[in-house]
Structures are given as structure tokens and as C-alpha cells.
N, C-alpha and C positions, 0 to 999 in steps of 0.2 A: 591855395590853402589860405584862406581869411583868417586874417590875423583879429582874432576875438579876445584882444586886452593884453597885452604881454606876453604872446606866443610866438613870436617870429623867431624864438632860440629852437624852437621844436619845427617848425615851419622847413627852416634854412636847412636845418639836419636833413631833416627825411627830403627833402628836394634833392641833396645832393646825394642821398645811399641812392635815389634809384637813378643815378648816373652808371649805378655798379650794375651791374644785371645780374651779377651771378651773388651777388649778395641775396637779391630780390626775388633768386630763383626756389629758394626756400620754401617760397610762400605759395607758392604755384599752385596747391591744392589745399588750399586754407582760406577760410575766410575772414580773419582777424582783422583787428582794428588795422595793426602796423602791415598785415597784408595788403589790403586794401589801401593802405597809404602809397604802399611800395610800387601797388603795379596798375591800379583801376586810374582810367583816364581822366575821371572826374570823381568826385567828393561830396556827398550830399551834405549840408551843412549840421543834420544831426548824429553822422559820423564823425564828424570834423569836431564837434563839441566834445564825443566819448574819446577821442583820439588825446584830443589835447589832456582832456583829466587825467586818463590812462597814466599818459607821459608823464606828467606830475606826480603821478605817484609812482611808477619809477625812479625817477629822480629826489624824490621826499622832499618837493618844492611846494609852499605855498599857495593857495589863490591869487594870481596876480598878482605874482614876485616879478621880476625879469630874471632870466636862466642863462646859463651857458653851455651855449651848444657842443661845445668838447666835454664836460663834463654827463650829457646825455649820452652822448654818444657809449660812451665809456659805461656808465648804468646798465645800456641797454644792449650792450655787449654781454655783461656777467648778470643777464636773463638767462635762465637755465634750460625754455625752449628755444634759445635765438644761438643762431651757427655764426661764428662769425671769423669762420676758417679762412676765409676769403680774403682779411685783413692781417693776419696772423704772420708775423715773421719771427725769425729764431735771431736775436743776438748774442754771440760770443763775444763773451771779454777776455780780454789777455793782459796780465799782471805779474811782469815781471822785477823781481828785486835786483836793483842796484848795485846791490853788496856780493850776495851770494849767487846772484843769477839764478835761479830758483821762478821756475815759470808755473802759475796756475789759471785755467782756463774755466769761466763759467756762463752757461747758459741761459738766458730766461727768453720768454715768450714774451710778443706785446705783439697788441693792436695797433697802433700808433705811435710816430714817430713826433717826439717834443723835442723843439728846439726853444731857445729862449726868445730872438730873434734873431731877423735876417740883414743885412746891412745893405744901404744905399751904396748898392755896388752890380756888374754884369755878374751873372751867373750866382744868386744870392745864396741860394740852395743848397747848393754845391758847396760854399764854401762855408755855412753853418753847421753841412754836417760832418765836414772834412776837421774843422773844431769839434763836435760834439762826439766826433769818432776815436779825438786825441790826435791827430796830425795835424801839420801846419798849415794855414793857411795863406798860399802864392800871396804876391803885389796882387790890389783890387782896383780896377779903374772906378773912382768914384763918383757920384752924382750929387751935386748939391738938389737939398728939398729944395730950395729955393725957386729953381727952375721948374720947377708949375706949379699953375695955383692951385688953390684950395678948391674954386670953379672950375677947373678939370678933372678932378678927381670922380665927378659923379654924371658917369658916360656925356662925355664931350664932345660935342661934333669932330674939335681938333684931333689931329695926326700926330697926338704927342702920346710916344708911347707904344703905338698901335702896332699891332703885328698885319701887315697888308693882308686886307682881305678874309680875315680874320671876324668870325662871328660870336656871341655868347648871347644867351637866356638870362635874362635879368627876371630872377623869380623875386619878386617883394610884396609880401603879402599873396593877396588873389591875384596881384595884377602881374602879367607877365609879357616883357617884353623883347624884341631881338636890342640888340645896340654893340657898338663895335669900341668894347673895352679897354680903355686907355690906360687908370691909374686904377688903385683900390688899396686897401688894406688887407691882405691876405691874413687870415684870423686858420682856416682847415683847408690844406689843399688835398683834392682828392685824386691821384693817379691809376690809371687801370692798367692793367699787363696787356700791352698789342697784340700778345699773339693767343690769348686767353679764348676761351671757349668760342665755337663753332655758332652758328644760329640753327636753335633746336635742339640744342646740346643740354642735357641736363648737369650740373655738377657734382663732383663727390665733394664731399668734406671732411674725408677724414687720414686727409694727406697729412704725413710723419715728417716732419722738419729733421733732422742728420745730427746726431749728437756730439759730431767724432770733434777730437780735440783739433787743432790748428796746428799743420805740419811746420814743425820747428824751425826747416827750412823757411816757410813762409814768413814767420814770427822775425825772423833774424834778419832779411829782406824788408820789413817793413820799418825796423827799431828806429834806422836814421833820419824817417819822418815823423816819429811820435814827438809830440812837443809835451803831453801830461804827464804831470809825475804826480805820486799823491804817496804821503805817509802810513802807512799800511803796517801792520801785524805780521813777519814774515812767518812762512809756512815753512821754510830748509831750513839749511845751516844756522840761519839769525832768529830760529825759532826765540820766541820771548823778548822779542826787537822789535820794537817799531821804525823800519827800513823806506825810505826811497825806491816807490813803484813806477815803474813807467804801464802806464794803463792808458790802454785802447782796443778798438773793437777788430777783433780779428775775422770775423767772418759775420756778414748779415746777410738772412737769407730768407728772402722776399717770397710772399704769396702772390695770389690773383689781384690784390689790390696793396694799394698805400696810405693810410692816412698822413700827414705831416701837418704839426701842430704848432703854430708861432705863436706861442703867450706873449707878446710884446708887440702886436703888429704896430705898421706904421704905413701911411700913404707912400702908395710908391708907382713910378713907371711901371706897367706890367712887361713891355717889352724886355725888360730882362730878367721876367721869371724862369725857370725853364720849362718848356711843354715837355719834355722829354727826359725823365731821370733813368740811368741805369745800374741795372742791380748788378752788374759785373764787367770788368774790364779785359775782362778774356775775349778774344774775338769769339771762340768757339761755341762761348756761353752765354753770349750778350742779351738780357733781356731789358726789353725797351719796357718803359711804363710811361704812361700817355697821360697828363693835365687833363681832365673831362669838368671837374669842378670844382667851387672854391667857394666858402661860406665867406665873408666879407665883414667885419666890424666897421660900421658909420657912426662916427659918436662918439658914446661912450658905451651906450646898452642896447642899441641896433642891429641885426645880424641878416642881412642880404645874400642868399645863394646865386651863384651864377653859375650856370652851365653850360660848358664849349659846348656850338656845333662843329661835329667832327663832318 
């Protein structure tokens, strides 16, 4: 996808939705612009021109502004022919008072998972969301930036970093190539569900996310690792109080895919991203989601897709 002036924010997005297939399965009998971005192998350059406009006015961006590609993405979500079931998870919050004990649970939907950022640490992810979920986060074994330079950050021949054997798709611009990715700046990483559809399989999308409250049980088992409290309006006994919450997420409950959004990126080792997040600590219920792609901020206003081969 030829970057024609300040389009690599649009570029780096749609390179990585069609890391998703079932996102992309949508379009299967359509010939649209973002169809045609999604699935055709090649791009004629006066589609690639309508594509980018398109997208622009999606987003209600300027002629040759520079974009951010979280911000598209999200636009082009709340498109009202565009499905985007496939990223769609249900977060429960659990908000308990202090004083009266008085527990309320609420749901919402999202596309995307924001964190603010991730820390020069093993397993970053993990421990931004285990903060962002309201529980504590363990000892981190830390990494000083220090320990690589600026020169390896942008695919290095060195082994700093590198997960052996390990390949990825440096999409930049038109040009695309393989190279064995050491450091980067994780700006959107994108996760697929391993055990997700079949080849040949068509998707549904109009799978019902579980509204039920958080078994009390569970709620009471989790309290001694919530580290957030937040001053809150209580709902019981302290009705007309502003009380002492402990707030955290009591159940997140993942679709076919993941978005994960780090507003603060920062150069970092990739070797301790994780390829592998899971949506549940039940053995019985363990689903894997699988690292495929990762939009990349170089710069300041730079946006690089890369995509694992699996």
C-alpha cells in the first residue's frame, strides 16, 4: 500500500485487520474499497487513492494531516455497515463499598483494550493489564533502555531481543519485507483466538456476550488482590455518601480477536512481549490468543505494521 503523503496511519491499520481473517470475512462478497483492501492480493493505485480519501472522511481528517491509526480504527468500527463482532469483548466492573459492603456490577462493550503504557519489564502485558484490571502488580524483573541502542531498534541483524527463529512482515509503505524482529515500539497489538475458525468456515457475528452478574463468591476470592479504590457515590446503606470503592474488573470476556492499545509506547526488547495472552485461568476454559500483528510508532508521526509469520 503506497504511501501517497501522509497515509501510513491508514496503511499500517488495514495491513494489520487483515492479519484477522474473520474480521475480513465480511467482505467476502463485496466489492468495496475497504473490501478490497482486506482481501485482494494486490491494489491498483487508483483504488489505493479512493481508499485513502475514503478513510479520511471516515475519520474527518484533513488532506495531508498525519492520523492515528487507533483513532481510525475505532471510526471505522462505529461504520454502521462494518461488523466488528470479532473484536468485541464484554467488560464487567465490580464496585464494592468500603463502609457498607454494598457491591455493584457494570457492563460495557469495547473493541479495544487501552492501556496507558507498558513497562521495561518480562511479561509487560500482563502486568499492565493486571494494573488496569485494579490488582497488584508482582516484583518485575527490569530492563534498563539503556541496554540497546537506538540502532537496533529498526530490525537489526543482532540477537538482541529475538525470539529464535522467529519471523515477521515489515509492511512500510509499498515495500515489504521478511526480517527477524528484535526491538520496536508497540503502538496496537493484534491477538487472534488459536482455536478460531476452521478454513472455509464462514463467521457469524452475532454472538451475545453473558450479562450475568459476578458470582459473589468469586468477587470475595478476588478482593485481596485489588489494589484500586476510588471515591464513589454509594448505592446501599451510605446512599448520599461519597464512600471508598474497591474497583476492578470482574470478568472480561473475549471474542475472536484482541485489540491492545499502548498510548505511551516506548522502544523496547520484543522478546518479552507475550505471543500468547489468555482470556482465562481455568484449565477447563483456557483460551489462547495468538500475537499475528503489531502497528509500530517510529518517531514521532510514523506508523509501521508488522506481521508474524505463523
Amino acid at each position: 500500500m503506497t504511501n501517497l503523503g501522509m497515509t501510513c496511519w491508514c496503511a499500517s491499520a488495514i495491513q494489520a485487520l487483515r492479519s484477522v481473517p474473520v474480521f475480513g470475512a465480511q467482505f467476502l462478497n463485496e466489492t468495496t474499497l475497504l473490501g478490497k483492501a482486506l482481501l485482494d492480493d494486490e491494489i491498483d493505485a487508483e483504488t489505493l487513492k479512493k481508499l485513502y480519501k475514503a478513510s479520511r472522511r471516515i475519520i474527518s481528517a484533513p488532506q495531508g494531516s498525519p492520523e492515528d491509526p487507533a483513532e481510525f480504527i475505532v471510526a471505522l468500527f462505529d461504520q454502521k455497515k462494518i461488523c466488528c463482532k470479532s473484536f468485541e469483548s464484554a467488560c464487567t466492573l465490580v464496585k464494592k463499598c468500603s463502609v457498607c459492603g454494598y457491591v455493584r456490577t457494570e457492563t460495557n462493550n469495547e473493541c479495544m483494550m487501552i492501556i496507558p503504557k507498558i513497562e521495561m519489564c518480562a511479561s509487560p502485558l500482563q502486568r499492565a493489564l493486571d494494573v488496569e484490571f485494579g490488582f497488584r502488580a508482582g516484583p518485575a524483573t527490569r530492563i534498563r533502555p539503556e541496554s540497546f541502542s537506538a540502532a537496533q531498534t529498526r530490525d537489526s541483524t543482532t540477537s538482541l531481543g529475538v525470539v529464535p527463529g522467529e519471523k515477521w512482515w515489515k509492511c512500510d509503505d509499498d515495500v515489504v519485507t521478511t526480517v527477524a524482529l528484535t526491538s520496536a515500539a508497540p503502538y496496537l497489538l493484534f491477538y487472534r483466538d488459536r482455536s478460531t475458525l476452521s478454513p472455509g468456515e464462514v463467521p457469524r457475528f452475532d454472538d451475545k456476550h453473558s450479562k450475568e452478574d459476578v458470582d459473589p463468591k468469586d468477587i470475595e476470592a478476588l478482593l485481596p488482590s485489588v489494589s484500586q479504590t476510588r471515591d464513589l457515590d454509594c448505592e446501599g446503606d451510605c446512599k448520599g455518601q461519597k464512600t471508598s470503592h474497591k474497583v476492578f474488573v470482574g470478568v472480561y470476556e473475549a471474542s475472536r480477536a484482541l485489540i491492545v492499545h499502548v498510548q505511551c509506547p516506548q522502544n523496547m526488547p520484543l522478546s518479552h512481549i507475550e505471543r500468547t495472552l489468555f482470556a482465562s485461568e481455568e484449565e477447563d476454559d483456557e483460551a489462547a490468543f495468538d500475537l499475528v500483528a503489531m502497528v509500530c510508532r517510529v518517531g514521532i508521526s510514523h506508523y509501521v505494521c508488522y506481521r508474524r509469520i505463523m
